[in-house]
Each structure stands twice: as structure tokens, then as C-alpha cells.
C-alpha positions in Angstrom: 0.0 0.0 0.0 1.2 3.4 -1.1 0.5 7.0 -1.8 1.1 8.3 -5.4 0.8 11.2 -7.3 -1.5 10.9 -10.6 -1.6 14.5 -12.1 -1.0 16.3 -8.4 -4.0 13.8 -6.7 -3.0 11.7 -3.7 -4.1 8.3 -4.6 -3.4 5.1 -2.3 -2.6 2.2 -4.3 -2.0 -1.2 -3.4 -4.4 -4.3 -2.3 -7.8 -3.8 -1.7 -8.3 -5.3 1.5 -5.2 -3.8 3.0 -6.7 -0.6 1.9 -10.2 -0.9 3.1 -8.5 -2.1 6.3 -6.8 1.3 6.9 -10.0 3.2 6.1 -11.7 1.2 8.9 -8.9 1.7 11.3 -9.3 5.4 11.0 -12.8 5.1 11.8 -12.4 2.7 14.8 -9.6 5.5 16.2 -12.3 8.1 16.1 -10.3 10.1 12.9 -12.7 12.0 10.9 -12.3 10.4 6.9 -13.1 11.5 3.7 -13.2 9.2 0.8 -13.4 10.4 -2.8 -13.7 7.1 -5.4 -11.6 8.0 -8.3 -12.6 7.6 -11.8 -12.0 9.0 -15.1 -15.0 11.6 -14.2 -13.6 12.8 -11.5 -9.8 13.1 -12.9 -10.8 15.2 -15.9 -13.5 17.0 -13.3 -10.2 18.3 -11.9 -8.4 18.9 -14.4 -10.6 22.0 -15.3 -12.0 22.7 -11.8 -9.2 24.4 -9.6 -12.0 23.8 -6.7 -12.9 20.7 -7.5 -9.2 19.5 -7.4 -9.0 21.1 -3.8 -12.0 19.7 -2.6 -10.8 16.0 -3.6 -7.3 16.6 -2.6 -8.7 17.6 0.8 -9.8 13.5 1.3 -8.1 11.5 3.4 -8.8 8.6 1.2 -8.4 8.9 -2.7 -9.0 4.8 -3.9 -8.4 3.8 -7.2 -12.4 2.8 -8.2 -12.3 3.5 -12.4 -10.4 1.0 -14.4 -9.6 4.0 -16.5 -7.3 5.4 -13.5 -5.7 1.8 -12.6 -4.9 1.8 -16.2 -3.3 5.1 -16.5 -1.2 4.3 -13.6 -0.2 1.1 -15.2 0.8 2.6 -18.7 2.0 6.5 -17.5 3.4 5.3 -14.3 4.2 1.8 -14.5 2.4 1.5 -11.0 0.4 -1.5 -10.5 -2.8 -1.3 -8.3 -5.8 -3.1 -7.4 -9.3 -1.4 -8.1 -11.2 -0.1 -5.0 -14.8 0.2 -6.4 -17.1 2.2 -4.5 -19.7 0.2 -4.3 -17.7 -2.8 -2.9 -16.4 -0.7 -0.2 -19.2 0.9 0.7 -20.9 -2.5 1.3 -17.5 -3.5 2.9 -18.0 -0.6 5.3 -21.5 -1.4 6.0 -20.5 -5.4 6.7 -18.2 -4.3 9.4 -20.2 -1.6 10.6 -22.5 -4.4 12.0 -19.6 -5.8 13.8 -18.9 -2.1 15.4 -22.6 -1.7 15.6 -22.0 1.7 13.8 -24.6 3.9 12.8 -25.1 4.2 9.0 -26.7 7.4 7.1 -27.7 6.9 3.6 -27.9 10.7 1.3 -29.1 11.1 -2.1 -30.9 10.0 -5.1 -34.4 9.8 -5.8 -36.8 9.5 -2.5 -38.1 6.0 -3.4 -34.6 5.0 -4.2 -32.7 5.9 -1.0 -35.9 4.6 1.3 -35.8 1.7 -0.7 -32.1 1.4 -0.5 -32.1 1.9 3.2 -34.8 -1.1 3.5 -32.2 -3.1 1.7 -29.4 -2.6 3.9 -31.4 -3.0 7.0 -32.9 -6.1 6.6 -28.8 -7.2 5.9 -28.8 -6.0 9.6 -26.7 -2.2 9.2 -27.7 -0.4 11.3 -29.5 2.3 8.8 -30.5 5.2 11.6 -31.5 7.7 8.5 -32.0 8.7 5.2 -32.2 11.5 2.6 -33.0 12.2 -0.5 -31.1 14.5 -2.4 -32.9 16.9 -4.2 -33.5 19.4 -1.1 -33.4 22.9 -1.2 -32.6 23.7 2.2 -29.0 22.7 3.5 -30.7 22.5 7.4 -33.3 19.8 6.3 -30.8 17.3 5.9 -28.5 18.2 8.1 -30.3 18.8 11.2 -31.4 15.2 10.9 -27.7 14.0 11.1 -26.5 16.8 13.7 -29.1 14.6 16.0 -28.4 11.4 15.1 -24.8 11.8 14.4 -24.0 8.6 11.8 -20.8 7.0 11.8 -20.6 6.7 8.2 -22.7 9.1 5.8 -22.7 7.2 2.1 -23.6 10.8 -0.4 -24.9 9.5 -3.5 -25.7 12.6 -5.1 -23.4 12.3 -8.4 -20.2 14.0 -9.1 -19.4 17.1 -8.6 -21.9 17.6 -5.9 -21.5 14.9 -3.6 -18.1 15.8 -2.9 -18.8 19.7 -2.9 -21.0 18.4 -0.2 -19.2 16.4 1.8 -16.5 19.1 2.0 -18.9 21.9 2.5 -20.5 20.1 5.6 -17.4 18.4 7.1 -18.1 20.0 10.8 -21.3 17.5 10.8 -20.9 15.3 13.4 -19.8 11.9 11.2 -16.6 9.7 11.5 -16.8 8.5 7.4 -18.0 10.5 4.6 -17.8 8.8 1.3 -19.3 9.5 -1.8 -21.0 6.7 -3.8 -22.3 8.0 -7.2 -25.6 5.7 -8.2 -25.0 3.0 -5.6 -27.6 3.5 -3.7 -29.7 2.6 -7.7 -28.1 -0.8 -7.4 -28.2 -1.6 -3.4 -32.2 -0.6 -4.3 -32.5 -2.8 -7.1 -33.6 -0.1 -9.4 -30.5 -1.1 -11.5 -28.2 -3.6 -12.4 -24.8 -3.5 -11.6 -22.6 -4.6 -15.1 -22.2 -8.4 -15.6 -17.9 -9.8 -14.7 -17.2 -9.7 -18.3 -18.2 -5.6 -19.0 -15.9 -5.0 -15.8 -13.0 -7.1 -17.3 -13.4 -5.6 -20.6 -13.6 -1.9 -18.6 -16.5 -1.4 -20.1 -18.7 -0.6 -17.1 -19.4 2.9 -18.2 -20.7 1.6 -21.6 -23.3 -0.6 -19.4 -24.3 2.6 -16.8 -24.7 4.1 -19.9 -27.0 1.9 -21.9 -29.0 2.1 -18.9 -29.5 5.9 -18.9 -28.3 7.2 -22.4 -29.8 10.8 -22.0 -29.1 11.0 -18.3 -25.4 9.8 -19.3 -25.2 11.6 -22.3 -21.5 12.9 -21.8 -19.9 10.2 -20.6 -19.0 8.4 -24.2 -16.9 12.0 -25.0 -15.6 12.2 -21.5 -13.7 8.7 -22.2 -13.0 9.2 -25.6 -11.1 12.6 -24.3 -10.0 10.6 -21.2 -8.6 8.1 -23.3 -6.4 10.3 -25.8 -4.8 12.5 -22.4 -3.6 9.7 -21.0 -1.6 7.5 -24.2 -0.9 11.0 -25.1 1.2 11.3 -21.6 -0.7 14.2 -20.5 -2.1 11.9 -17.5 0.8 11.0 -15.4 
């Protein structure tokens, strides 16, 4: 397990578990941890966003989730990695949580989806104490609820930028773990599928989120074309 530099970001590489192990030893020492789950998104996100690039250099955590950034490291860097997906070690978290008997706060997405989401994750025995969806207005609705009931891990799945912009906007809330999970909480719900082993191995998972929401998703083909030309042109490194 290491830290590395891929275009000024922070990113731990090495085995997965040994990672996830040193995210949930922060946690159990009381450390207050960000986690940002890098993928091509987010790298080009930063590229152009001075702010952005803060905000995710400000986590604590910066895991390797985008087969697109495990590659780059691979080819630019000649760094070999394993990929931390978010979704993996979110549900990673919330295995252990029950072992902790930590309190789990789920924020974002759709109303039905988080509620159903949280229903999912209870009956799995987390200890869900609250959810939110994430199309509020008012920054005290939320946040008033988790002031009270003060999670131990907060998963945002309000899409990138903004679940990081929130995450580092409300870091005084009283959480030990703030991670942000894209559409996870879509796929814990069972609102989507998750793409099949051979999309994964092919790193073709963004062609299958896509299929699934093509207008939602409309950018992402041009964002990996233009992903895809920075880095064999060395301009990802």
C-alpha cells in the first residue's frame, strides 16, 4: 500500500483489503475520513476545476475505483494497483459496521430509491438510523437530521461534482466517514443492475451505466474518448 501522485491527486494504491483495512482503522480510532472514489469523471473533473481538485485533494482517502485510473497508472506510471470500487467498499463498510454496531446514514438520489435502498441494507442487519434524498433545497433539512443522530458513516450519493462539494462543504457534521457513492444507492435498491464480470473485465462498465441511462449519461462516451487520448498521449501521469 502506497501514496502516489497521478496528475497532483494523492491516490493510495496497493491491495484492496489492505486498503479498506486502513480506512476502517481510521474510523475505529475516532479520525474524521473523507473518501473520494476516483474515476476518469472525477480526474478530468479536476483537471478543469481548480476547486474541485481542492475539494478531492482535501480527502483523506483517494481509492483507485475507475479501471480507467488503474490503467493510467499502469501505462504512465508503471504503478500497479488493485481497483477499489465504491460500491464494494461501501458494502465492505457497512459489513463491518455491524460488527462495530455503527450507525449508518444513507444521502441522495431519488426519494423512493434511498428509502428503498435503506430497507435493503437493514434487513442485511446495518444499522441504517436515517436517510435522505437528495434533491432538497434547504441545506438544514438534511443536516439537522444528522446533527441529531450523528452517523458514523454518511454514504452521499448525489453524483459528481456535488456529492463531494457536499461532503466538504458540511465536514463540521458530526460523522466519523463521509464517502461519496455515485448511483450506488440505484443498485443496493434494485432499481439497477450492476454490469455483468465480463463488462468489468473488458472496462466497459461505463458503456453498461450508460446503456442504462443514455440521455441522463449523455456525456460520458466524449468524456472517455477525451480521457482516453490525455492519457496515451502522456498528458495523465
Amino acid at each position: 500500500m502506497d501514496i502516489v501522485k497521478l496528475n497532483d491527486l494523492n491516490i493510495i494504491i496497493g491491495k484492496t483489503n489492505d486498503i479498506r483495512k486502513r480506512i476502517v482503522e481510521k474510523v475505529i480510532n475516532g479520525e474524521k475520513t473523507f473518501v473520494v472514489t476516483l474515476n476518469a469523471s472525477i480526474l478530468l473533473r479536476t483537471l478543469r476545476d481548480a476547486y474541485y481538485r481542492k475539494i478531492v485533494n482535501h480527502a483523506n482517502f483517494i481509492i483507485p475505483d475507475g479501471s480507467g485510473i488503474v490503467w493510467a497508472l499502469k501505462r504512465n506510471r508503471n504503478l500497479y494497483t488493485e481497483r477499489v470500487t465504491g460500491i464494494d467498499t461501501m458494502m465492505y463498510l457497512c459489513t463491518i459496521s455491524k460488527k462495530y454496531n455503527w450507525k449508518v446514514y444513507l444521502l441522495g438520489s431519488q426519494p423512493i430509491v434511498v428509502e428503498e435502498a435503506a430497507k435493503k441494507l437493514k434487513k442485511q442487519g446495518v444499522n441504517v438510523v436515517g436517510f435522505h434524498h437528495g434533491y432538497f433545497r434547504e441545506e438544514k433539512i438534511p443536516n439537522e437530521e444528522i446533527e441529531k443522530l450523528k452517523p458514523d458513516l454518511l454514504f452521499v450519493g448525489m453524483g459528481v461534482p456535488k456529492q463531494e462539494k457536499w461532503i466538504y462543504e458540511n465536514f463540521n457534521l458530526p460523522f466519523k466517514l463521509a464517502m461519496g457513492v455515485g448511483g450506488s444507492f440505484d443498485v443496493i435498491s434494485g432499481r439497477k443492475k450492476r454490469a455483468p464480470i465480463i463488462f468489468q473485465n473488458l472496462r466497459l462498465e461505463w458503456f453498461y451505466r450508460w446503456l442504462q441511462s443514455p440521455i441522463k449519461k449523455r456525456h460520458v462516451p466524449l468524456e472517455i474518448i477525451k480521457y482516453y487520448f490525455l492519457v496515451i498521449s502522456g498528458k495523465i501521469k
